[in-house]
C-alpha positions as CSV (number, residue, x, y, z in Angstrom):
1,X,66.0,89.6,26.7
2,X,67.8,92.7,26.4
3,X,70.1,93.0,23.6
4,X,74.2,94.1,24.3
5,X,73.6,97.9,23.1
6,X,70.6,97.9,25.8
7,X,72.4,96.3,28.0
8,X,76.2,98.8,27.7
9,X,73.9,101.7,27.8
10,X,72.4,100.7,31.2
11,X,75.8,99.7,32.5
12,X,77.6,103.3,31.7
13,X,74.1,104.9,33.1
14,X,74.6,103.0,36.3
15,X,78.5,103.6,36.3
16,X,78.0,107.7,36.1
17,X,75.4,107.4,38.6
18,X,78.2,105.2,40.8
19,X,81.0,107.9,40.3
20,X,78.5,110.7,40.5
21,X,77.6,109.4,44.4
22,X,81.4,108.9,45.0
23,X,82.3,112.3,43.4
24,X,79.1,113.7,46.0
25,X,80.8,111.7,49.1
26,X,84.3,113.1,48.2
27,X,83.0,116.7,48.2
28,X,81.1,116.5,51.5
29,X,84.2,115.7,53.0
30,X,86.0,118.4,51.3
31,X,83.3,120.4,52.5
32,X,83.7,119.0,56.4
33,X,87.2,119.6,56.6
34,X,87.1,123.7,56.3
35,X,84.0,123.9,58.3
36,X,85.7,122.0,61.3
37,X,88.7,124.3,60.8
38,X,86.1,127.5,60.8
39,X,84.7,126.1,64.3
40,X,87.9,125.8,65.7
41,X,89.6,129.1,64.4
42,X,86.5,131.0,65.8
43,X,86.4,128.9,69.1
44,X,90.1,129.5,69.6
45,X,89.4,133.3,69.1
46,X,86.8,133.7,71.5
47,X,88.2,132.0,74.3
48,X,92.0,132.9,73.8
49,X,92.1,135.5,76.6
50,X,91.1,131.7,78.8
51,X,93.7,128.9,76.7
52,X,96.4,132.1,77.3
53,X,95.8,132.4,81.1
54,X,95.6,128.7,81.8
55,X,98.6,128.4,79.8
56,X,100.3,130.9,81.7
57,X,99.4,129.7,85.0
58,X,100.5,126.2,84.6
59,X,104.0,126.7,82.5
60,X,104.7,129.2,85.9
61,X,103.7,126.3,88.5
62,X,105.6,124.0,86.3
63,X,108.8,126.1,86.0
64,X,108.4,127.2,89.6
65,X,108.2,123.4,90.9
66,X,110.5,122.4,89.0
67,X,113.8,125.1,90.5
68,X,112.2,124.7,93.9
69,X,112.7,120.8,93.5
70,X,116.0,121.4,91.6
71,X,116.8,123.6,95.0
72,X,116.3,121.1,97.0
73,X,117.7,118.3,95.6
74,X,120.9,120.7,95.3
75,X,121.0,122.0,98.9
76,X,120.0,118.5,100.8
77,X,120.9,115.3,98.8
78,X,118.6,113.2,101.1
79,X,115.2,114.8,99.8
80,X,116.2,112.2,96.6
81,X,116.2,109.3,98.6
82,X,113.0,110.5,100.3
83,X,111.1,111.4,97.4
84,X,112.6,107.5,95.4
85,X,111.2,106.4,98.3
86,X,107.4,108.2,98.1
87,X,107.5,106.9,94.2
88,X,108.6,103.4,95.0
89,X,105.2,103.8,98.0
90,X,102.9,104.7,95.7
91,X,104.1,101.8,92.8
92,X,102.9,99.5,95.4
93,X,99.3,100.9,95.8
94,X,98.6,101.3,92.5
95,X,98.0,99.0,90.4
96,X,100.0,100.9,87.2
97,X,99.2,97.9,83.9
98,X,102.3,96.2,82.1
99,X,104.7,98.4,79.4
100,X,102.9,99.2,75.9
101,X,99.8,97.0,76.8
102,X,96.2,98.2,76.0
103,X,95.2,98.5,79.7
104,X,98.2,100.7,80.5
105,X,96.4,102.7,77.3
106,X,93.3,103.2,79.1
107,X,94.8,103.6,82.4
108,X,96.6,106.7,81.1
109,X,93.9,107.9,79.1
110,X,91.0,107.8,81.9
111,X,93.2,109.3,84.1
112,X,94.0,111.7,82.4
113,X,90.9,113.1,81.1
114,X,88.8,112.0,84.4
115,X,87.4,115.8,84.8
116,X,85.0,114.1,81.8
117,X,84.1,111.3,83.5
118,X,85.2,110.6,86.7
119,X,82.6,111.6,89.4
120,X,84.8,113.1,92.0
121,X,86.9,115.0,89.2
122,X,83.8,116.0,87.4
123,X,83.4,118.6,91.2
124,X,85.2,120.8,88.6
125,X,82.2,121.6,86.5
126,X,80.3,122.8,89.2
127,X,79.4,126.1,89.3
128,X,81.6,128.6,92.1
129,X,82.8,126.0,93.5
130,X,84.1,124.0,90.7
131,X,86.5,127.3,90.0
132,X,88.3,126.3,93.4
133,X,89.0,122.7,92.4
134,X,89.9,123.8,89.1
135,X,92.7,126.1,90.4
136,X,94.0,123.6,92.6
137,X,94.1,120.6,90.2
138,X,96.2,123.0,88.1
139,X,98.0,123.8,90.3
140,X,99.0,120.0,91.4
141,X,99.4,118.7,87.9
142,X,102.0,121.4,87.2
143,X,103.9,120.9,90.4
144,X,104.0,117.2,89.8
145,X,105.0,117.8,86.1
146,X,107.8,119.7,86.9
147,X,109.1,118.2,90.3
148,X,108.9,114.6,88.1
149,X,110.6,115.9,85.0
150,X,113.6,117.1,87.6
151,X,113.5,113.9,89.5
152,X,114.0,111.9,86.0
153,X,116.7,114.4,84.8
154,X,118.7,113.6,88.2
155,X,118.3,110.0,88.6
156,X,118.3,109.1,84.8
157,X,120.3,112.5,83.1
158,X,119.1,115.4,81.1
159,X,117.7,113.0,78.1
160,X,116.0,110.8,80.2
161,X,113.0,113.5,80.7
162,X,113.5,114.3,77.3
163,X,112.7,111.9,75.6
164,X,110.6,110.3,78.4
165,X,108.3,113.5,78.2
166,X,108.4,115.5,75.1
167,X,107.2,112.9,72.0
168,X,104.1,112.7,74.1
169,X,103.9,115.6,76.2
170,X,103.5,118.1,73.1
171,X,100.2,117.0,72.8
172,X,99.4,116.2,76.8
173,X,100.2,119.5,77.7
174,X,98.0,121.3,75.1
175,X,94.7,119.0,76.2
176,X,95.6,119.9,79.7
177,X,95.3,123.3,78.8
178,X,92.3,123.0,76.4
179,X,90.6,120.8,79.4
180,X,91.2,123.6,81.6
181,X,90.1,126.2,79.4
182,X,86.7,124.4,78.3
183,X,85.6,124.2,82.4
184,X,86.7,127.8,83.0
185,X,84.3,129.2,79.6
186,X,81.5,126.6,80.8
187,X,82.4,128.2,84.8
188,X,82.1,131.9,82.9
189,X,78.8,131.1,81.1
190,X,77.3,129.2,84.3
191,X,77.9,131.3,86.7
192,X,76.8,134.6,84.9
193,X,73.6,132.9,83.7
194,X,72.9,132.0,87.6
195,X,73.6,135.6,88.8
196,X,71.6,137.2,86.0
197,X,68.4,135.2,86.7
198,X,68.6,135.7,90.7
199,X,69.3,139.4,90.1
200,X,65.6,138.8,88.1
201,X,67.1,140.2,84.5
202,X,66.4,138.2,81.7
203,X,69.6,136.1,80.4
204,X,71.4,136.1,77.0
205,X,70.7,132.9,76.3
206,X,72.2,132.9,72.4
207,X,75.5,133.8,74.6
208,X,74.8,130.9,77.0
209,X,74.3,128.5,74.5
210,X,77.7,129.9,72.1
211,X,79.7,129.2,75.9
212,X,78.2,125.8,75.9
213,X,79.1,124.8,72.6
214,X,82.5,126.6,72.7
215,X,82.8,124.3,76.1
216,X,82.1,121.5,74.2
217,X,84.0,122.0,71.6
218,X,87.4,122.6,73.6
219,X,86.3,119.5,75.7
220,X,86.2,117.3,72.2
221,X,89.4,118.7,71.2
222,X,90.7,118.1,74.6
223,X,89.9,114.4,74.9
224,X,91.3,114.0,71.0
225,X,94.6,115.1,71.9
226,X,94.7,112.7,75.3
227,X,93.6,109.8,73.2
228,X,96.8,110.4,70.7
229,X,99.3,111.2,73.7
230,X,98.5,108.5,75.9
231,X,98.8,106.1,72.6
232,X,102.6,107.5,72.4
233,X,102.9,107.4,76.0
234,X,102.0,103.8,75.7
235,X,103.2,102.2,72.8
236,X,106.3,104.9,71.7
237,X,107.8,106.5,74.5
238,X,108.8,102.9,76.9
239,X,110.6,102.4,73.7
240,X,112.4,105.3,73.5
241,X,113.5,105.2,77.4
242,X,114.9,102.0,76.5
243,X,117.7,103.4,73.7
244,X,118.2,106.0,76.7
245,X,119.2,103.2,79.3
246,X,121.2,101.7,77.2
């Protein structure tokens, strides 16, 4: 039977050997943290010439919908009552889930990141004549943002599209444009590595393979930021429409 000086010694070996494993677990994840920010910074600074363009182009279709709407609504009052009723339509064919419910979570999160997943969204990735769908899914999501954030700001006031759109739209907006970025890079990579082998050259495959990973990690990014907006967007912003109304 082990006698008590035996039996401290063995204790404070296996208690430095405990903190030594947590003091090893601690640093990894030090370690993890500056190596995602080193993928990211160089990610961001290849691609910025894309995230700058696509950021361009939909803050223009955005702005432009928006004063064309504005227009409008200014110059014939009855486009208001049209477009109330086009919105009150579509409420009754789809099926949108209750106010800050988990199925209203998923219903704005699939939707909005669908180019990952949903089949007849995904035509985006496809090589030529993805570029095409691309451009005009851009082009739609911006009109509708800024034709809605009008509509809301007549009906409702300035604050209702406010507060309605910016706690989570400061991240929505970003994924949109990191989701669109990610497809055009994988649409540059593609593309060029098709041409190059039917022109019979031999392809850069170390620069294929840096566009696939760059695609990939916009796309992961992307789909981050759409899973914290549409959690605001659920549970934060019916609240704050609420203090608005009332």
């Amino acid at each position: 039977m082990p006698n008590s000086a035996t039996f401290a010694a063995n204790s404070n070996q296996h208690s430095i050997r405990v903190h030594e494993i947590g003091k090893g677990s601690h640093m990894r994840q030090i370690q993890f943290i500056p190596s995602v920010e080193r993928i990211l910074r160089d990610c961001f600074r290849r691609n910025w010439t894309q995230i700058k363009a696509v950021t361009a182009a939909l803050l223009s279709v955005v702005f432009i919908s928006g004063f064309v709407t504005l227009l409008a609504f200014t110059i014939t009052p009855s486009v208001i009552s049209m477009v109330n009723a086009i919105i009150r339509s579509e409420r009754s064919y789809i099926a949108i889930p209750p106010h800050s419910s988990e199925a209203l979570y998923y219903f704005i999160f699939s939707n909005n990141s669908g180019a990952y997943w949903n089949p007849p969204k995904m035509i985006v990735w496809a090589p030529f004549v993805g570029l095409f769908a691309l451009g005009l899914d851009l082009v739609l999501n911006g009109i509708v943002l800024g034709a809605i954030a009008v509509w809301a700001g007549v009906m409702y006031g300035a604050m209702y599209p406010i507060v309605g759109l910016t706690p989570h739209g400061i991240l929505e907006i970003p994924a949109f444009i990191l989701q669109f970025a990610s497809i055009i890079v994988w649409q540059q990579v593609s593309i060029k590595l098709i041409l190059t082998k039917l022109g019979g050259r031999n392809a850069d495959m170390q620069e294929f393979k840096q566009g696939l990973k760059d695609t990939l990690t916009l796309a992961a990014l992307s789909i981050s930021l759409f899973a914290l907006a549409a959690w605001i967007e659920t549970y934060i912003t019916p609240h704050l429409l609420e203090t608005v109304r009332h």
